[in-house]
N, C-alpha and C positions, 0 to 999 in steps of 0.2 A: 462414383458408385452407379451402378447400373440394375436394371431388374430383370426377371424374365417372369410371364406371366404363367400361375399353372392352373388356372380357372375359364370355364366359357363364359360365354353370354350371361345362362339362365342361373350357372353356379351363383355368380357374383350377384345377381340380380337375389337370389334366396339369403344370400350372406350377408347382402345390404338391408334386407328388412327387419334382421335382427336386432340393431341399434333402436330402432321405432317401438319394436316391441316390446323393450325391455321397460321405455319408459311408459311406454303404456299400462302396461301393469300399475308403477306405480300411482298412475292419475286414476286407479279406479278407484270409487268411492266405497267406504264400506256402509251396511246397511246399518243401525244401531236400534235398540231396542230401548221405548222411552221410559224411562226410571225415576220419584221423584225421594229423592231424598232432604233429609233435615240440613245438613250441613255439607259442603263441599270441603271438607277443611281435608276429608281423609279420599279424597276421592281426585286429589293435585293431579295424579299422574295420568288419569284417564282423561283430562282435564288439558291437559299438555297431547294428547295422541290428536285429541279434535282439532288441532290448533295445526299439527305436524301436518294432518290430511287437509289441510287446504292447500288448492294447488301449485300454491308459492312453495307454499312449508315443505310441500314433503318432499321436492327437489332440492332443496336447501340444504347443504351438510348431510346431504346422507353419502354414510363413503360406500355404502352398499352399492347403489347406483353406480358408484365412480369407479369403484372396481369392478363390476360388470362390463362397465363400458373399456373398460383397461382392456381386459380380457378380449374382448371382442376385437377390439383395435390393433391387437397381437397377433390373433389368428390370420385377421386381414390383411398385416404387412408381413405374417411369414408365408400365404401363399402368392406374394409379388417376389418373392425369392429375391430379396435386394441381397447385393454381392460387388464385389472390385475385381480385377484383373489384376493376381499373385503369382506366386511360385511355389513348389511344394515340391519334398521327396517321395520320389517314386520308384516303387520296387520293395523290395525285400529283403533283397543280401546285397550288401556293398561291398567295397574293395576301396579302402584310402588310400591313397598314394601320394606319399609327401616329398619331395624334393628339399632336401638336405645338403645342396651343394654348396660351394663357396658363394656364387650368385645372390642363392636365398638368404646372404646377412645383408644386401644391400637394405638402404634406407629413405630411397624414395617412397614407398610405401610404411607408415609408421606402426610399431616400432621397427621392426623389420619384414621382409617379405615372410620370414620363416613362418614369425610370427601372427601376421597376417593371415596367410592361409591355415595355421592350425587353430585360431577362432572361426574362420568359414567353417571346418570341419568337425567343430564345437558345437557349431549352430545346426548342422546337419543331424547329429548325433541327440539334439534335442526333437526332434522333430520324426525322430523314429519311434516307430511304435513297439510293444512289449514284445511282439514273436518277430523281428523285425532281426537281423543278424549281420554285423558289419567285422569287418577286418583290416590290420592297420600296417604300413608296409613303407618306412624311411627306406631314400635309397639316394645315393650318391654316384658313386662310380663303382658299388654294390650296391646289395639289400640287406635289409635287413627286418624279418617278422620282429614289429612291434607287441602285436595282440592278434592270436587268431581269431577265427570266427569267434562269435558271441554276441549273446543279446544282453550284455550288461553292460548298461548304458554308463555307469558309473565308473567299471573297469575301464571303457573304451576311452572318459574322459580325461581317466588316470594317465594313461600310456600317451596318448596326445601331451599331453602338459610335460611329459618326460621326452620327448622327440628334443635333441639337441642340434643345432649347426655346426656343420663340417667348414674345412677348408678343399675341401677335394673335389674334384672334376666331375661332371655328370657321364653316367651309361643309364639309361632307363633297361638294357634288356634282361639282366639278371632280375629287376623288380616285376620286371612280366612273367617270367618262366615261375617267379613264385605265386604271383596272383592267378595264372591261367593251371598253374597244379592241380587247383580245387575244380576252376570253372570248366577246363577240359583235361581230365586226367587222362593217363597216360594207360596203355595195356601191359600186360606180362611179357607178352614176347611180341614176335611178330603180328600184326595186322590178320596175314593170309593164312595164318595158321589155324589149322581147327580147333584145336585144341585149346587156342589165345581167349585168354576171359577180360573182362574191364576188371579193372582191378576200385573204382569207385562209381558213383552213379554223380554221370555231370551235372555240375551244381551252377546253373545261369546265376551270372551277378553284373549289376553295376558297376562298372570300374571308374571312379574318380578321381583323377591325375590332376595334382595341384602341383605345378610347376613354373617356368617363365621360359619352358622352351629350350632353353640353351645346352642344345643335347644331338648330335647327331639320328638321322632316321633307321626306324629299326625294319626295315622293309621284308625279313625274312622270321616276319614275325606271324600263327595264325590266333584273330582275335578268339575264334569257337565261338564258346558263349557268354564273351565278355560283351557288354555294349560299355562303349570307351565316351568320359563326359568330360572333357577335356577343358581343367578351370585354369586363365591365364593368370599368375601375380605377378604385380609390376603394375607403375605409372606409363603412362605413353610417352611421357619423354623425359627419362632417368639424363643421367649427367654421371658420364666416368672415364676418367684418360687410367689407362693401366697400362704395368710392366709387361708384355707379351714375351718377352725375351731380353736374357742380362748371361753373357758369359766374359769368361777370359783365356785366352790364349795368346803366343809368342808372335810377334814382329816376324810374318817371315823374311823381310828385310836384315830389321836386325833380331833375331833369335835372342838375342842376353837381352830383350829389351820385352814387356810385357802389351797388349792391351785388353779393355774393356768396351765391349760392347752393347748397347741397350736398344731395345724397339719399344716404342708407345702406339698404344692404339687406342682411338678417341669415338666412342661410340655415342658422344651426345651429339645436337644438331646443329653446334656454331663451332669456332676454332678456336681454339685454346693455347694460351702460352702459359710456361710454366718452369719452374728451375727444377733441373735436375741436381740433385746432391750424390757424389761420391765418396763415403767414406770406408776405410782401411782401417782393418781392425778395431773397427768404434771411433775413431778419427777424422775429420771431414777432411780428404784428400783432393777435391777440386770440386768444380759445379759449372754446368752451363745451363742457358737461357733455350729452349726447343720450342715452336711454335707446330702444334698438331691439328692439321684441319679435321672440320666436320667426319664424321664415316670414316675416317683416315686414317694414316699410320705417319709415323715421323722416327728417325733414328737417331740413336747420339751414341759418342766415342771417347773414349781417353785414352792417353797413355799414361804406362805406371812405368817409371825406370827407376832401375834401383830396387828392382823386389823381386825375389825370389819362390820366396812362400807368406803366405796371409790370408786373411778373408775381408771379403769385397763387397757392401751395400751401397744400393742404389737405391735413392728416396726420392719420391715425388712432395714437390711442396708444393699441395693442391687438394682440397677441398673436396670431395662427389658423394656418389652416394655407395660406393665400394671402399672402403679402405683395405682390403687385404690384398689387392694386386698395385697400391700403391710403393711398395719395395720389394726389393729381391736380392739375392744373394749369391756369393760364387764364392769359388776356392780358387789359391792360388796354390798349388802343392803337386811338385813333381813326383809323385806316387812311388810306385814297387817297381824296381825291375825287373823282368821277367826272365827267369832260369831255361833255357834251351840247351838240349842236348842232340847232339847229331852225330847220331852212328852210320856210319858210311866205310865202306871198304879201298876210297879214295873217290873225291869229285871237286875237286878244285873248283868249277864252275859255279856248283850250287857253293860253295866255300869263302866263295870273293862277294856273292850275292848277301849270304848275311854277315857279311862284316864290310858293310856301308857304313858311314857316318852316323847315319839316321837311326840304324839296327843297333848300331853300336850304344846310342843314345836310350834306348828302349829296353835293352833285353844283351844277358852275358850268355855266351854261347860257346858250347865246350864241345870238342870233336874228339870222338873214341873209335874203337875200331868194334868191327860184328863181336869179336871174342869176347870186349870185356862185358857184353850185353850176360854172356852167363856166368858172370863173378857174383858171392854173394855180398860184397858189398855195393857193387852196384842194386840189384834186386832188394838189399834192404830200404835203398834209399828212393829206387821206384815205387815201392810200396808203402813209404811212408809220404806220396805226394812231393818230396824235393823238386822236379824239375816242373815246371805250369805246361812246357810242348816238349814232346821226346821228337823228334825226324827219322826215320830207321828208312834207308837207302839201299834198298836190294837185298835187306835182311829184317826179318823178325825174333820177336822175344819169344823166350817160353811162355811168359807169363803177362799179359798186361799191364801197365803200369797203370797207380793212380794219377794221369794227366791226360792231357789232350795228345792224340799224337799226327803225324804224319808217313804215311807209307809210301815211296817213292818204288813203281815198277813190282810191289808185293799189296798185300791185301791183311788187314789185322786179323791172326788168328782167334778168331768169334765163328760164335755158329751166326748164320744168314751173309757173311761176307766169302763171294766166293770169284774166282776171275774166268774167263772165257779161254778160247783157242788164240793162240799170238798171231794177226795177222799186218801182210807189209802195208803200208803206207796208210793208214786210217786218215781218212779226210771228216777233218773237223768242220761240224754242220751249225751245233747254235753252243750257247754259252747261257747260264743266266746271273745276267751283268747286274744282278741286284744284290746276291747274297756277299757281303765283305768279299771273301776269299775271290773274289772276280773282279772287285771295281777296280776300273781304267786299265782292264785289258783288252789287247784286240791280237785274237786269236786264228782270225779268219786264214792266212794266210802260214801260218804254222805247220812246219813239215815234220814227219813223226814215221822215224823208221821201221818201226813194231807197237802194235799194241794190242792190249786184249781188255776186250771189253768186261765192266764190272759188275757183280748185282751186290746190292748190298741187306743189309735188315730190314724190316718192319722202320718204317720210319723216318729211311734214310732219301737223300736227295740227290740226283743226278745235279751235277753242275756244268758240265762239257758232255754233251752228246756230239759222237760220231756216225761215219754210217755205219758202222758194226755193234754201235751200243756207244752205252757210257763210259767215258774214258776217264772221269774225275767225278766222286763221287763226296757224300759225306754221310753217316750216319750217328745219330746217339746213342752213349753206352752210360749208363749207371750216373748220370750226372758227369759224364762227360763227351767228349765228342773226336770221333775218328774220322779222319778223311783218308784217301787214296789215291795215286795217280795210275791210271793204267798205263804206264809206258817210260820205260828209262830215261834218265837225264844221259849217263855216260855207261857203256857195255864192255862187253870184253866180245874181239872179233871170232874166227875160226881158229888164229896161229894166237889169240887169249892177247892180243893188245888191246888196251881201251882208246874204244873212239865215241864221240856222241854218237847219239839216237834220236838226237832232233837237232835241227837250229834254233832252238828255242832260247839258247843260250847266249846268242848275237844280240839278240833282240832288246830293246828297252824294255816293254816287257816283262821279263823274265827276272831283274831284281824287286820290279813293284809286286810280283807275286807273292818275292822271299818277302817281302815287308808286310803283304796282306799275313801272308802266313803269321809272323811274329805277332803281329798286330790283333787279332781275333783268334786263332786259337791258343795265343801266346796270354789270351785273358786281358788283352790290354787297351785302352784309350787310346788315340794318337796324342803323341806327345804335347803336352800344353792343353789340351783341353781338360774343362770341369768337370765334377762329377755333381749331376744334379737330377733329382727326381723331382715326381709332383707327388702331394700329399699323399698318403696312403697306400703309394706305389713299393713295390717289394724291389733292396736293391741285394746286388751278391756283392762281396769283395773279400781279397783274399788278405790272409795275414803276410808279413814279411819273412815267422818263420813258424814254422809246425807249434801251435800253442793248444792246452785244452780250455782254456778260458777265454772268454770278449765278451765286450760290453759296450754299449752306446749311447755316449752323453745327449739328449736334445736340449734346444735352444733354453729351455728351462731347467735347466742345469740337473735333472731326474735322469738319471743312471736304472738300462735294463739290459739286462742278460740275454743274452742272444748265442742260437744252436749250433756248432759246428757241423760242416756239411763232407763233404768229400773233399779232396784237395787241399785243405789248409779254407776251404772257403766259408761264409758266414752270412747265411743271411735276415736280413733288418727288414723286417718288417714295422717297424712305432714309427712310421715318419707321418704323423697325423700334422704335427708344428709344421709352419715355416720358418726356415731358418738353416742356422748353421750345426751340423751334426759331429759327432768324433766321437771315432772308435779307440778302444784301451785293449790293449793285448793284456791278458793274466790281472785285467780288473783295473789295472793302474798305471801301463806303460801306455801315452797317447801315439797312437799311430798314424791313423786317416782323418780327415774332415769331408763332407762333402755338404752339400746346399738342397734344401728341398721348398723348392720353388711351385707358385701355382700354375702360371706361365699358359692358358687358356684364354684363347682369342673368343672363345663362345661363351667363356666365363666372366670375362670381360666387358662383353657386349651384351649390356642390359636393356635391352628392347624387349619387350616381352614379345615373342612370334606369335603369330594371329593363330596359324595350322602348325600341324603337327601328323607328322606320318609316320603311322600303325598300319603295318604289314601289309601294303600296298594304299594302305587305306588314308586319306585324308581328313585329320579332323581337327571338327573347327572349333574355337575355344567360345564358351558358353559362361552364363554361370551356374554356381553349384548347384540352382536347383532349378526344375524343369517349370515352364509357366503352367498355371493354373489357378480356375474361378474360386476366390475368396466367399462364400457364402452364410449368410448369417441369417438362415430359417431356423436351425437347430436350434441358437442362441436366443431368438424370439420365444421358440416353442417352451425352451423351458425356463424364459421369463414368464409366460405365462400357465407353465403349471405352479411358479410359485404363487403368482396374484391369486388362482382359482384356491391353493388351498389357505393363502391368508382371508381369502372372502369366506372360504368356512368357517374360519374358527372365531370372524367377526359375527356370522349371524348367529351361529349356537353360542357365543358369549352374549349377544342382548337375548334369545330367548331363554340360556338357563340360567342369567346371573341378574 
């Protein structure tokens, strides 16, 4: 405790003489007037006053004096302004922001982090005053408004105590664009417009983010008029080895043979050993011993021979402060194949390309001529989704089909897809080697006898630029997606013999294309791998045949209905569980399984981060509440308006009773 003085010299010197005075009074003598009477017997009580004014007596028990002096000795120590050095909230409109992610169930901090931080923001919420207006905003890998603005302290307490823990991965930027709505809104239109009005009047507020960090930075974030107080949860040195990754796929050795994969990553500060458990189908199928250093990562393997289809957990036998990245889950389940139709007028090349081994292993593929493109049985079966990729080779439909398709040397009749003038030898300039439909080609040297460059829709995406334009393209149409190539595989000459139009055909090359192709617009995985989401994530998958019902079991055996899409597809949004999923065609036939996994190396990693970066801005983690001098003059002051008026009601109780 410290003081701060708010009196001079000559103040204190006037305030000090007060105590002297008071007793003064009491030592004056009264004058008395002398009386004799017969008997004192009735006169006891004047008799006692004599007695009181002598100068022992009348300091003696008197609480009059004592409360006086109380009084005085209050005023005294409330203008030394004694105080501590605290914290306090400061502002007037808040913004909570609570982190909800898988992280926040750790248990370094008791009972949980969750927990943790939504008592700090319990105690904050006490500590506001009546026109004081806060808002409350869980967020995960969304947001989600808890309670907007309000100054009911009660409501705000309510909705805090209802904030639950997720399993799902962190994005803070969805929980910014809802807290910065209020603190910088947004205009009607344009900016430069004259006409453009604000559509609110910006509401500055405190933003306090109670988090532990484990979230990628939002750099293209602008704070306006938030000021950002950045609270850390978490111990300084948590303890937790987690599953970062668990799949299964084929032996490419031996293909009929399976394996599984795992990665651990050890975010405490010594190394850890520990058994890994594999069980099959709720079965413990093998285990090994893995030693994970500090900050580190460590891998383990098995093989599964002999299996076909099942479901695959991996268990850590290990103790931390995270249990929910301590197992994970995979499918072992050779899925759908996918339906391919290739209308072509003859192309042997493209022909031998997808009836590979590998193509063959994926996807059934059936070759028709342009004509039967306008039968009405074909066209009914386009329109009801049958085939997942159509190919059309030097010919178009009337009509679109419900699939993906591919246009070899044509362009899909859509409005926004349209082709250029045919020109000779287009020299291919870049490629973008990242979109499927590209990896592990090398184009560079690729000879191309005619082509014409592409434009496509609103949307769409050059993949091969030439120097005359784009020669491979791809855009979306209605939940699905069309590509293009500008330039024939095989032509018909002047005297109408067909010869190629590129060497693209010699090439290695040119069957990993046909396999990209089946492979991503053929809607498919490559063969052997899992299907696995993280919490919360939205997955598609298609039925095996045109149904109007599906449903999908999760890990807790609770069956929900799920909306059909375009194509025969379906998509599952309830994957809040981890675990193992399956879908039922027409409610009751099981069809798919897949795993939703948390698999989050920053969820994993319980360190709490010191800073944190907001929209260019570095901030550092504080506590909830700002420093500030603890003062107790007030609390003096009105201890001592209580004394002055119990001193009243003692002295008019001895002179009127």
């Amino acid at each position: 405790m410290d003081f701060i003085n708010s009196l001079n010299l000559w103040q204190w010197t006037v305030l000090g003489l007060v105590p002297p005075a008071i007793l003064a009074l009491y030592f004056l003598k009264l004058k008395r007037q002398p009386l004799e009477v017969p008997s004192t017997y009735l006169w006891s009580r004047t008799i006692e006053d004599l007695h009181v004014n002598s100068i022992w007596q009348r300091l003696r028990q008197n609480l009059l004096l004592l409360l006086q002096l109380l009084l005085v000795a209050l005023l005294m120590a409330a203008c030394l302004r004694p105080g501590w050095r605290g914290a306090q909230l400061v502002g007037d409109r808040f913004v909570f922001l609570v982190d909800t992610s898988a992280s926040m169930s750790a248990t370094d901090v008791e009972p949980t982090r969750l927990e943790a931080a939504k008592q700090q923001i319990l105690g904050l919420i006490d500590q506001m005053h009546s026109t004081d207006v806060a808002m409350v905003i869980s967020f995960s890998n969304g947001a989600r408004v808890e309670q907007s603005f309000t100054s009911n302290r009660s409501l705000l307490r309510q909705k805090i105590a209802q904030i639950q823990p997720t399993q799902r991965t962190t994005d803070l930027r969805e929980a910014l664009r809802a807290a910065a709505g209020l603190a910088n809104p947004g205009r009607t239109s344009d900016a430069d417009n004259a006409n453009d009005v604000q559509v609110a009047e910006a509401q500055p507020a405190t933003l306090y983010l109670y988090t532990d960090g484990g979230f990628p930075a939002v750099p293209d974030f602008s704070l306006g008029n938030l000021t950002p107080q950045y609270v850390p949860i978490g111990s300084q040195s948590p303890r937790n080895v987690g599953l970062v990754a668990f799949a299964a796929e084929r032996n490419p050795e031996q293909p009929e043979q399976w394996q599984a994969f795992a990665r651990l990553a050890n975010s405490g500060a010594e190394d850890v050993s520990l058994d890994v458990s594999l069980l099959r189908d709720g079965s413990l199928a093998d285990a090994q011993t893995v030693t994970v250093p500090a900050q580190g990562q460590a891998g383990v393997h098995f093989e599964l021979p002999g299996i076909e289809r099942g479901t695959l957990q991996a268990v850590l036998d290990h103790e931390d402060d995270l249990a929910l990245d301590n197992q994970a889950y995979a499918t072992i389940d050779p899925g759908r194949r996918a339906r391919v139709l290739l209308a072509t007028p003859g192309n042997l090349a493209l022909q031998l390309a997808l009836d590979t081994g590998e193509v063959r292993e994926l996807a059934d593929v059936s070759v028709v001529a342009p004509a039967e493109l306008d039968s009405k049985p074909h066209q009914a079966l386009a329109l009801a989704a049958h085939w997942d990729l159509m190919i059309y080779d030097r010919c178009t439909p009337q009509t679109m089909p419900q699939a993906n398709t591919l246009f070899i040397g044509r362009v899909p009749p859509v409005t926004g897809w349209s082709q250029g003038s045919k020109t000779t030898r287009p020299l291919i300039i870049d490629t973008d080697r990242v979109h499927p439909l590209m990896q592990y080609l090398e184009l560079g040297d690729v000879l191309v006898v005619e082509g014409t460059p592409l434009k496509t829709p609103p949307g769409g995406a050059a993949l091969i630029d030439a120097d005359i334009g784009p020669l491979f393209a791809i855009a979306p149409r209605q939940g699905f997606e069309d590509a293009a190539l500008g330039w024939e595989i095989l032509g018909a000459d002047d005297q109408g013999q067909v010869e190629p139009k590129t060497d693209w055909i010699i090439r290695r090359s040119f069957p990993v294309f046909a396999m990209n192709v089946v492979r991503y617009l053929g809607g498919l995985a490559r063969i052997g791998q899992t299907a696995s989401v993280r919490p919360g994530e939205t997955l598609v998958l298609r039925t095996e045949s045109p149904t109007d019902r599906a449903s999908v079991q999760r890990p807790d055996g609770q069956r929900t209905e799920i909306a059909r899409q375009a194509a025969n597809q379906w998509v599952i949004t309830d994957t809040e569980q981890q675990g193992i999923y399956r879908t039922l065609e027409g409610g009751t036939k099981p069809t798919r399984r897949f795993a939703v996994n948390l698999f989050d190396s920053r969820e994993s990693d319980l360190q709490p981060r010191p800073t944190i970066e907001l929209g260019h801005e570095e901030v550092a983690g504080v506590g909830g509440l700002l420093p500030a001098r603890k003062e107790l003059w007030r609390w003096l002051l009105g201890a001592g308006l209580v004394v002055l008026v119990f001193e009243w009601y003692v002295y008019n109780r001895r002179v009127y009773f």
